[in-house]
N, C-alpha and C positions, 0 to 999 in steps of 0.2 A: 504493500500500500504506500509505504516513504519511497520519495523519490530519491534516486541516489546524488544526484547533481540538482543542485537549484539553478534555474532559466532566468534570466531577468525579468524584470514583469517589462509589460508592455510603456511602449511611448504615452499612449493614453493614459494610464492609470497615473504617471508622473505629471500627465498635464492636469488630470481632475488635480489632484492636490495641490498643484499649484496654483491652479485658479479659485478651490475653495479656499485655499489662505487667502491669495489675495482680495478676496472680496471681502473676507471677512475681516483685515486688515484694514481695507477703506470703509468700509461700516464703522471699526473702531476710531477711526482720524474723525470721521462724520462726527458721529456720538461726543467724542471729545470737544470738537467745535462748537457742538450743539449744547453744551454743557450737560447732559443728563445722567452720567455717569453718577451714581449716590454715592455713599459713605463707603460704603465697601472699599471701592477703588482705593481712597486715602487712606481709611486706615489701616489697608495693607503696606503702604507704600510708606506708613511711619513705622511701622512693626519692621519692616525689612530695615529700612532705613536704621532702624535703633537696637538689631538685632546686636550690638555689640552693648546696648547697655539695658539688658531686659527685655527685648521686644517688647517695649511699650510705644502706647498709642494715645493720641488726646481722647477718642470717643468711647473706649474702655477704660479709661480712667485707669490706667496705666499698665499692667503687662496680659498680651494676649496669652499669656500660657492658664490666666483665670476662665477663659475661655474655651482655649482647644490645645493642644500639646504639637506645633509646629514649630520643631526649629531648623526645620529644611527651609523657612524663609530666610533664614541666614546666607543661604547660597543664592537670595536675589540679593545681597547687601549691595556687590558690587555694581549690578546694572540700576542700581535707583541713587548711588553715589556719583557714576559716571554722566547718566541723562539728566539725574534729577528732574525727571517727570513721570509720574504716578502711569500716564500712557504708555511708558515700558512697559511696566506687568502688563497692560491689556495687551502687549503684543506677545509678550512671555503665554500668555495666555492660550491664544490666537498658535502660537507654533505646537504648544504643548498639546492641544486638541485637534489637529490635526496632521499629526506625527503618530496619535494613538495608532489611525487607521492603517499608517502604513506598518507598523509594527502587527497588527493581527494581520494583514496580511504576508510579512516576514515568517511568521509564525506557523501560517495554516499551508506556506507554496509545498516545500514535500510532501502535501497530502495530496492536492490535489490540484499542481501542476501552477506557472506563473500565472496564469490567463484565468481561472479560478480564483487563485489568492487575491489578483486583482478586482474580481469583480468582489469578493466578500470585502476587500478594504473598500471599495466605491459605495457599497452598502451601510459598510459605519461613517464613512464621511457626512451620509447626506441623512444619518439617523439623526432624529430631531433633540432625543434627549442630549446627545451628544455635543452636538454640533449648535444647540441652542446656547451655551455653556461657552463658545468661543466667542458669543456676543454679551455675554454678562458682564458685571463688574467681579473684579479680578477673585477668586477665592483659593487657599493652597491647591482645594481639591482637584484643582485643575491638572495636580502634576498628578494624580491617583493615577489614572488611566495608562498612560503612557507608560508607567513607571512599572503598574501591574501586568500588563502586557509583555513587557520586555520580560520580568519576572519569570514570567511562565516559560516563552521563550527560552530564557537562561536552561531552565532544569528541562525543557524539551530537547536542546541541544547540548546538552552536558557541560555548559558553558559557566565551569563553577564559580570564578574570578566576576565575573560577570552578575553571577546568581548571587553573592555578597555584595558587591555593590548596589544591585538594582532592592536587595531586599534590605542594605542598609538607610538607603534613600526611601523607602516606603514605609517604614516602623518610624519615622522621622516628618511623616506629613501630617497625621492626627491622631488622636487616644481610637476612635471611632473604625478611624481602618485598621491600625493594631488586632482588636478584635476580627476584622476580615483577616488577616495574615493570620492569623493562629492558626483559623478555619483551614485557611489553605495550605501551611505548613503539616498540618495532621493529616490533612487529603493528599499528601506529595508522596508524606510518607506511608501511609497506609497502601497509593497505587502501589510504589514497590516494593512494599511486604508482603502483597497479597498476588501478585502476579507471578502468573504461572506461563508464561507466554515469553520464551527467550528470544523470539525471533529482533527483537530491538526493535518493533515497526513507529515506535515513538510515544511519548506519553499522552498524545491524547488520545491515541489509540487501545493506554492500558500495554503497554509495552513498554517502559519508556529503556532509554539507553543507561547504560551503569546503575544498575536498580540501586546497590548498596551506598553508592556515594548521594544518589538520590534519596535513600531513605535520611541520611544525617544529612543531609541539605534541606528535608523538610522539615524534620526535627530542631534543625538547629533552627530555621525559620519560624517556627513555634515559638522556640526558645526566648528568640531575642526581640521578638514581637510582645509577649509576655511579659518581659524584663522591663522593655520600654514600657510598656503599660503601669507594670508597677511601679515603675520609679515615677511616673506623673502622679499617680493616685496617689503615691506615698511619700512621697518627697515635695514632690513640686506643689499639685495641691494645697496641702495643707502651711505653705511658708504666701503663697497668693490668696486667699480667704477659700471660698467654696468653689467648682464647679458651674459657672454662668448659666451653662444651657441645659442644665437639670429641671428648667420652668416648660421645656418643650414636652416633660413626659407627668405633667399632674395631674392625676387624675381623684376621683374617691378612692380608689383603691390601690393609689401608687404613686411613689411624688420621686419621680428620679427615674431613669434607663435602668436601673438594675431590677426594682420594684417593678417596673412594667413589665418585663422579660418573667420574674417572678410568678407574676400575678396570670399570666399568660396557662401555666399549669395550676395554679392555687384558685382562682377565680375567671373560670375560662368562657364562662355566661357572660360576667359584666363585662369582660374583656372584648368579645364580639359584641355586644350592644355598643360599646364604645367606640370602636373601630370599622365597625361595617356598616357605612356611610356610602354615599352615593359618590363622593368627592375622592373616595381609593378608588373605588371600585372603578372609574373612569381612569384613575392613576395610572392603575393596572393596566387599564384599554392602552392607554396614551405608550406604555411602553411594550408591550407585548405587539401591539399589530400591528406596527412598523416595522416590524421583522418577520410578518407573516405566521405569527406562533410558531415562530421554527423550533425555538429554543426548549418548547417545552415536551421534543422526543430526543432528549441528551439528558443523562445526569450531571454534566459539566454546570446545568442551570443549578442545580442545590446549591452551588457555591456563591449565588447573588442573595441566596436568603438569610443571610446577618444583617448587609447592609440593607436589602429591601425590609427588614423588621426593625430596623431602626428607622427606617422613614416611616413606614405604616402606623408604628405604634406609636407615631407622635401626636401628640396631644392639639399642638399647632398647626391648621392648614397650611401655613407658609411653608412647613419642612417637604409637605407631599403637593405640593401645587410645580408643574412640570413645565422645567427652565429655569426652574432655580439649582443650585448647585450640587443639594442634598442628591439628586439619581446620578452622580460621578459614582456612589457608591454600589450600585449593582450595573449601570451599562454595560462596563466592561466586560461583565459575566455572560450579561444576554448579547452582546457581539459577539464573545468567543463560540458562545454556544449555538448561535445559528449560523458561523460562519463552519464549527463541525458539521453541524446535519447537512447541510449542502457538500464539503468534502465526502462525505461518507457517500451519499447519492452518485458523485461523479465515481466515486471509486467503485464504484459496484456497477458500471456503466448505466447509470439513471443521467443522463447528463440530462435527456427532453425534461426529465420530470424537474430536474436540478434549476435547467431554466425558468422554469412554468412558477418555484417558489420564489425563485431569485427577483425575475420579475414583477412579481406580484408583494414582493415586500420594497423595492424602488418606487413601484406606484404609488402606494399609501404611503412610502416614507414622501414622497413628490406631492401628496395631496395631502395629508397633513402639514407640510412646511406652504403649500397654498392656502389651506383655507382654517391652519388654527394653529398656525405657527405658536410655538412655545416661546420665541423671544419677542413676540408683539413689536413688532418695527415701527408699527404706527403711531403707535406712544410713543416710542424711544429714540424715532427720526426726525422729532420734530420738536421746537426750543418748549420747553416746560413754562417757562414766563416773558413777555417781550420785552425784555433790559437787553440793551445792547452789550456786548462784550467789551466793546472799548469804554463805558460807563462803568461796567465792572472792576475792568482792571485799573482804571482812574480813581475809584473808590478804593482799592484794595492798598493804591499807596499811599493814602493815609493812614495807614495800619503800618509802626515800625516792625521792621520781619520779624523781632523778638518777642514782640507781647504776645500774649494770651489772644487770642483770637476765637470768635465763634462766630458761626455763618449757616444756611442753610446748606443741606446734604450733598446735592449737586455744585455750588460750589465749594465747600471743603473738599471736597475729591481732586481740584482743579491745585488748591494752594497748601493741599497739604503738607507736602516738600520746601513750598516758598517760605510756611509761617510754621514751621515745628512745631510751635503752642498751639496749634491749631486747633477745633473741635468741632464737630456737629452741631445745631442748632436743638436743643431740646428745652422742658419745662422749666428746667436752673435758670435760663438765659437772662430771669431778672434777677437774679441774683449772683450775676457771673460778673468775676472781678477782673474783668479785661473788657478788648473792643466786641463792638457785636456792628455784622455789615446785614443785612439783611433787605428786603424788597417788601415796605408793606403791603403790596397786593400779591402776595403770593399766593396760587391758585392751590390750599392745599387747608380744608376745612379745619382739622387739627390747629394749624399754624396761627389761622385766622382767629377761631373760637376761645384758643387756650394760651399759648406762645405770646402772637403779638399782643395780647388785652396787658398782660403780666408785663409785658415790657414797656408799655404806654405808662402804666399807675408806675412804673419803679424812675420813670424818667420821670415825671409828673412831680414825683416824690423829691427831686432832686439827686436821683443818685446818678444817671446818666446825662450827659450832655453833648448835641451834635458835635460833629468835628467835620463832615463834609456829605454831598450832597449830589449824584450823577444821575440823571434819568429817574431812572427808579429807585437808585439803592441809596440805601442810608447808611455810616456810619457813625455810630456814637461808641463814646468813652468812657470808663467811669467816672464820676468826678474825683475820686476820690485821689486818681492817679496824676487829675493836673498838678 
């Protein structure tokens, strides 16, 4: 079934990819101009930025490790030192999610030949979960994929040097995928413990090459997946206060990921009254049948079910709403695993049938990205409030680059490198001891109802006083600071 010599893939297959980067690269220039990019964007771009002194950020109120356990942003330190623009990672981005696909294709050609592997990587390119994820603002999980990929790759082709690296770079993106590397370190190693099949035909085949160096390469992949975990939970944890995104899984019956997982066997009534929503159950649709349900005649799909239970059993529509960043953690799985069932069809000469699936999951991935795109373009190609840019920026140097600075979300993303002290614009903002630049018609009911009122009575009150005035936007100061 392995082919013995890998074929180059086709001239086509390097043109798609290079034309879905580049678009999705001028989509991000657009977006950038258009200022819509939110908070995300910056306060990665401070976290990277200050990854030599705690990856802290203004809008977390200071180290992202309270949050998620990434110190693989450390290896963007140098590209947001060099450009110093936030816009980097959107391109770091933009490469990272579109290099996954040529890696599952890397991955699947000794099964079933270049012109196959090409068309499975053509298929993860244009999959929406995916590929929507190259238009977001910037999040680690971006390097998940790519990274998991190669992963697999490594211990498919005995590539041990390789299989340390890509698994040290993945135990180093989040506490969240940790738990997926376990999974898959026990599953490396159990394929070869339990395989009886010497022919080497490769491991996704259940053969893999060097089973015993395999088995302690999954093992150890367990290992150090595990290790890192605990040193977050036990170490890091507790010296940064609690856990941040422990609020996405509270329910009556469970106030944390572990508790929910719990409660999953202890209370499995309340558990599906809770979770079997109309809003998954579409989740599901939205990632499943862009791939044609290929995925679910392989057991290679079990291995997307930690990360897809951690999205499900989130408490928060935002974690399971598609195009946000949270399905980095199972796509990977459902690519791999319908770009198998299609290897497996050609190799048994089903090639008509082979086409017939392949087909029919480009369609609907072609007609989902027409008619329900998960990155909403229409929203996010078009300026959010009409202030000119060059009012913006005319406002913004009234603000010395030192102070404390607070602004709304879309522009924080833009100056979060210009003003280090940067932050988000939230409910504090009347009582924030620095500049505040803001737009008071900003089209955004929270803003209007709650934010601006607070900062009208605090200025009202004396504590704020104008300092300059462009179009739309307003800076004021505190007094306190004259």
């Amino acid at each position: 079934m392995r082919a013995s010599r890998e074929e180059p893939f086709p001239a086509w297959f390097w043109a798609a990819l290079a034309a879905i980067a580049g678009v999705m690269a001028a989509l991000a220039v657009i977006r950038w101009n258009l200022w819509t990019y939110g908070t995300d964007t910056g306060t990665f771009a401070q976290i990277a930025a200050n990854a030599l002194r705690g990856f802290t950020d203004g809008p977390e109120r200071g180290s992202h490790f309270a949050f998620h356990w990434s110190p693989i942003l450390a290896a963007l330190f140098p590209i947001v030192a060099v450009t110093h623009s936030p816009l980097a990672l959107q391109m770091v981005q933009v490469v990272s999610i579109v290099l996954a696909p040529l890696v599952l294709a890397a991955l699947v050609r000794p099964y079933c030949g270049a012109q196959w592997a090409a068309r499975c990587g053509l298929l993860a390119l244009i999959y929406p979960p995916l590929l929507s994820i190259a238009f977001e603002e910037f999040h680690e999980l971006a390097l998940y994929p790519v990274l998991l990929l190669a992963l697999v790759w490594a211990a498919d082709r005995a590539r041990w040097v390789w299989f340390a690296v890509f698994a040290t770079g993945g135990v180093l993106i989040r506490e969240d995928v940790c738990i997926d590397l376990i999974v898959l370190g026990i599953a490396l190693a159990a394929i070869a413990l339990l395989s009886r099949d010497c022919r080497e035909n490769g491991l996704l085949a259940g053969s893999p090459i060097e089973r015993e160096r395999l088995t302690v390469a999954g093992a150890g992949l367990a290992a150090i997946a595990g290790v890192s975990l605990a040193v977050y939970s036990y170490a890091v944890i507790p010296r940064v206060g609690h856990w941040q995104p422990s609020h996405f899984y509270t329910y009556s019956f469970a106030h944390g990921p572990a508790q929910a997982v719990l409660a999953v066997f202890v209370h499995p009534i309340a558990v599906f009254a809770a979770i079997g929503t109309v809003g998954r159950l579409t989740y599901l649709l939205e990632a499943f049948a862009p791939l044609a349900f290929l995925p679910l005649f392989t057991r290679w799909t079990l291995l997307c079910l930690p990360g897809l239970a951690g999205v499900l059993l989130a408490s928060d529509p935002i974690v399971w709403r598609m195009g946000f960043h949270y399905s980095l953690l199972w796509a990977p799985w459902l690519l791999l695993a319908a770009a198998w069932v299609l290897c497996k069809l050609v190799a048994r000469g089903a090639d008509r049938l082979a086409h017939r699936w392949w087909w029919t999951a480009i369609a609907v991935c072609v007609i989902v990205l027409a008619a329900f795109n998960p990155m909403h373009p229409a929203h996010y190609l078009r300026p959010q409030t009409p202030v000119r840019a060059a009012d913006l920026q005319r406002a913004f140097s009234c603000v010395p680059k030192d102070a404390p600075l607070m602004t709304h979300d879309e522009w924080f993303a833009h100056v979060a490198l210009a003003y280090p002290n940067s932050t988000n614009l939230d409910e504090s903002a009347a009582a924030f001891r620095g500049y505040l630049v803001f737009d008071p018609q900003w089209p955004n009911e929270h803003v209007q109802r709650v934010i601006l009122p607070r900062i009208e009575t605090a200025r009202a009150g004396g504590r704020f006083t104008a300092v300059c005035r462009f179009g739309g936007v307003t800076v004021l100061r505190p007094i306190s600071n004259g």
